[in-house]
C-alpha positions as a Markdown table, in Angstrom:
| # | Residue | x | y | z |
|---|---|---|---|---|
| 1 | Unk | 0.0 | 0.0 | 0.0 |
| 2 | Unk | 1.3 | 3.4 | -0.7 |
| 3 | Unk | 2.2 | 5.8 | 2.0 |
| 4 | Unk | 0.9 | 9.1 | 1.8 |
| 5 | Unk | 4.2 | 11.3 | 3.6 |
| 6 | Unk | 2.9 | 14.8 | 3.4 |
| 7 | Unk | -0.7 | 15.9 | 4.3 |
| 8 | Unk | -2.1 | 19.3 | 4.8 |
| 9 | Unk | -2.7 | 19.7 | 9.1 |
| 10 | Unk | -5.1 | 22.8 | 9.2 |
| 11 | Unk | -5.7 | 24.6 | 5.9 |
| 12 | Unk | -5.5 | 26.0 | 3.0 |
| 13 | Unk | -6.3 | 29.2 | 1.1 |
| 14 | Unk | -6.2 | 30.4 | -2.3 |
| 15 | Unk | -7.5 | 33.3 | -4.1 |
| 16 | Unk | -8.1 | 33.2 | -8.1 |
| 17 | Unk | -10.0 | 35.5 | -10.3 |
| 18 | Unk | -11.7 | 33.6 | -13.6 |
| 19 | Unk | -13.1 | 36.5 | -14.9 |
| 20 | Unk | -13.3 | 40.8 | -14.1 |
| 21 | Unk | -16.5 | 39.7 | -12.3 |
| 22 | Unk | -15.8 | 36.8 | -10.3 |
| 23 | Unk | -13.3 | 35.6 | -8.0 |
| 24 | Unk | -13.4 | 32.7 | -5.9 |
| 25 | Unk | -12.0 | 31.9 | -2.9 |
| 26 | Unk | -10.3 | 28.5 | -2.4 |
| 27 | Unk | -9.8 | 26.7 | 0.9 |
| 28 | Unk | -8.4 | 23.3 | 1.2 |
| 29 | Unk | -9.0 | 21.2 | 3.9 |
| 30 | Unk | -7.7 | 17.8 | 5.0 |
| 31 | Unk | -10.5 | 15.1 | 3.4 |
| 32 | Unk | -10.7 | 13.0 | 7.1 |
| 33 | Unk | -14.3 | 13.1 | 9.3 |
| 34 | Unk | -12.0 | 14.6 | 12.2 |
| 35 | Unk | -12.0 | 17.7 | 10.3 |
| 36 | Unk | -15.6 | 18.2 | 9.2 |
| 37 | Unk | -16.1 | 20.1 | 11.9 |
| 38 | Unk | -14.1 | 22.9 | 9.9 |
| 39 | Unk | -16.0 | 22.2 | 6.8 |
| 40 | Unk | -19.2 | 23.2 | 8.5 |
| 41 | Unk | -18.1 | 26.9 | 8.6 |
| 42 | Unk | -16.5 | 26.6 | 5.3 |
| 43 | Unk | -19.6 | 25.4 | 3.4 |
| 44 | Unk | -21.6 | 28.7 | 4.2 |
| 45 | Unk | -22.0 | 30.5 | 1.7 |
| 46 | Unk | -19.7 | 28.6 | -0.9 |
| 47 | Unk | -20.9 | 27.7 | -4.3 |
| 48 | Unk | -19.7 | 24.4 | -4.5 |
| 49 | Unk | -16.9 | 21.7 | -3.7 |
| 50 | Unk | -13.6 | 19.8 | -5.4 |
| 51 | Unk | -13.8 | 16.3 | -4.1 |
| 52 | Unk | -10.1 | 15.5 | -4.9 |
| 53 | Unk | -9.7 | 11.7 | -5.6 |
| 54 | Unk | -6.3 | 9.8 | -5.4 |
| 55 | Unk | -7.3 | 6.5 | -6.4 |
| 56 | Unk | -4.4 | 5.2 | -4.5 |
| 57 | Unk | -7.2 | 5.5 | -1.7 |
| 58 | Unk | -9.9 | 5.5 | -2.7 |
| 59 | Unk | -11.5 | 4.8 | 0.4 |
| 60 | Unk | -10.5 | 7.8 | 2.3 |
| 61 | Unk | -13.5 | 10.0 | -0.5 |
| 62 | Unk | -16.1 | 8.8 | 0.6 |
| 63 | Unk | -16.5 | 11.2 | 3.9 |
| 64 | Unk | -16.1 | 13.8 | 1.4 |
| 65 | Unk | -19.1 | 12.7 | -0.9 |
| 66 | Unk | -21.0 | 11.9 | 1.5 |
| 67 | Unk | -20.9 | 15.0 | 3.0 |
| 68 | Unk | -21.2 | 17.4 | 0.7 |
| 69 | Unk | -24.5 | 14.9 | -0.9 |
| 70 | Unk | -26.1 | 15.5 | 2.8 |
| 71 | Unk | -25.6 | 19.0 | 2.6 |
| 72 | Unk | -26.8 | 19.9 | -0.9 |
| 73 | Unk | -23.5 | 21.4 | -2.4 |
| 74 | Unk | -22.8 | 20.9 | -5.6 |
| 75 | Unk | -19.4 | 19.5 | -5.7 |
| 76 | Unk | -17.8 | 17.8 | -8.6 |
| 77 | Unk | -14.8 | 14.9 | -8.7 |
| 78 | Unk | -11.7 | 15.3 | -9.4 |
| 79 | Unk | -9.2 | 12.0 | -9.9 |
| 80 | Unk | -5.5 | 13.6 | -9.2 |
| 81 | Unk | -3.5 | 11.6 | -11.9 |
| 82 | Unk | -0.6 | 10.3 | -10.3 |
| 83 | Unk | 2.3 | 8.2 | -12.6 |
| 84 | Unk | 2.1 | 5.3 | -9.8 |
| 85 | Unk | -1.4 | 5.3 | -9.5 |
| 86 | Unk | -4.1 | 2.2 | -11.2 |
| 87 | Unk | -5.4 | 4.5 | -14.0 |
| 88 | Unk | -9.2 | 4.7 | -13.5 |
| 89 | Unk | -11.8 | 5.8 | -15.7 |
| 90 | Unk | -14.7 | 8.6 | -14.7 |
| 91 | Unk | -17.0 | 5.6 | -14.9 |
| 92 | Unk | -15.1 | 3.2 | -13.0 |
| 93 | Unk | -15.0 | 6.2 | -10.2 |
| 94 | Unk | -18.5 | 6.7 | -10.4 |
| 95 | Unk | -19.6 | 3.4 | -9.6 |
| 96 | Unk | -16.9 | 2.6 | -7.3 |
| 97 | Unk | -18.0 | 5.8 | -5.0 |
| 98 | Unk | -21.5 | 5.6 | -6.1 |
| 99 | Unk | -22.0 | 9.1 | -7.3 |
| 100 | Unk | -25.3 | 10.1 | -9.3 |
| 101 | Unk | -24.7 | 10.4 | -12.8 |
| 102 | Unk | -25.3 | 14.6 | -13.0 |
| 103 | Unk | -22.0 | 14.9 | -10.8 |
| 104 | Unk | -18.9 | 15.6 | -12.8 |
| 105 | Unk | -15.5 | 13.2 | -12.6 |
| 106 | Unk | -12.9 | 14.6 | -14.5 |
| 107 | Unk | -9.6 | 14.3 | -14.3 |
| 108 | Unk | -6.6 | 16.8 | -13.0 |
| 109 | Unk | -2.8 | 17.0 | -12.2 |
| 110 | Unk | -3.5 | 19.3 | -8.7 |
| 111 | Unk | 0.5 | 19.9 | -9.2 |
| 112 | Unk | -0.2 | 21.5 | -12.5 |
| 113 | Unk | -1.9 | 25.2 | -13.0 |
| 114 | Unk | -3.9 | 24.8 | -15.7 |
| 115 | Unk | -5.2 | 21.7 | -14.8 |
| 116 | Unk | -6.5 | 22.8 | -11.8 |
| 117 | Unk | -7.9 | 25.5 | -12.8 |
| 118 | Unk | -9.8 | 23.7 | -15.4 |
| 119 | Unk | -11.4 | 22.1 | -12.5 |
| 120 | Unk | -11.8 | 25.2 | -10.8 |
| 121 | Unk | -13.4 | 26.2 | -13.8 |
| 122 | Unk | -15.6 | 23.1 | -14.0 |
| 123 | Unk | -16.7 | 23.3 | -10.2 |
| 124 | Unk | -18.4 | 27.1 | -10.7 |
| 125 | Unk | -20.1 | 26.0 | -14.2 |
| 126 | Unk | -21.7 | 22.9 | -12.3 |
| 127 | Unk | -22.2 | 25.2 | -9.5 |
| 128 | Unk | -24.1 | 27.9 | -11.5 |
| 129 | Unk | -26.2 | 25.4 | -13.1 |
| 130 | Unk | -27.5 | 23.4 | -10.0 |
| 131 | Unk | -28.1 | 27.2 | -8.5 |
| 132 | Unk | -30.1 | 28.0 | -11.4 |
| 133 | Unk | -32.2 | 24.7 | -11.8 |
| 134 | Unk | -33.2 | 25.2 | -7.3 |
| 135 | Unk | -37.1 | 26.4 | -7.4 |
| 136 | Unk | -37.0 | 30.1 | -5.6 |
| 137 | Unk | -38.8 | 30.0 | -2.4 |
| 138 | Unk | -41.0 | 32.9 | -1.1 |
């Protein structure tokens, strides 16, 4: 089994503006149950989420799905290619985690820029679209 032998302990934060009108803010949080408890202030008032998948273990995403499923935020998936890594299909991640077909898998390098801000990209135009399919209330 593969050792993971850097992690991040608290948090991260990123700013990164797609367009003269919109700028998102990214934080990055460690993907384990101990730290939902952050992800409960995070998730106000964000438009959606990057589930990042190493399929290395894939058994540590599924606190992250499920999470962000019981709270209603859109959140797409994201398989972090590694050279080591089994290489997996969006399908063969689907099923495995058992995510609904509307979510997104793509793939990403999340040690290359463009690639992740293709998923950055991807996140906010999933994220506007699930806003603008949610009835208004009144």
């Amino acid at each position: 089994m593969q050792q993971k032998h850097t992690t991040t302990v608290a948090m991260d934060f990123g700013r990164i503006t797609l367009a003269e009108n919109l700028v998102l803010y990214l934080f990055g949080t460690p993907g384990q149950r101990r730290f939902w408890f952050m992800w409960d202030d995070l998730v106000k008032g964000a438009i959606g989420a990057v589930v990042l998948v190493d399929t290395r273990r894939l058994d540590d995403s599924f606190a992250a799905v499920d999470y962000f499923e019981a709270k209603g935020l859109p959140f797409i998936v994201a398989l972090n290619q590694f050279d080591d890594a089994g290489q997996f299909g969006p399908d063969e991640i689907r099923e495995a985690l058992a995510i609904s077909a509307h979510i997104p898998v793509i793939t990403v390098d999340a040690r290359d820029r463009e690639s992740a801000k293709h998923a950055l990209v991807r996140i906010t135009e999933f994220a506007l679209t699930q806003l603008t399919r949610v009835p208004a209330t009144t």
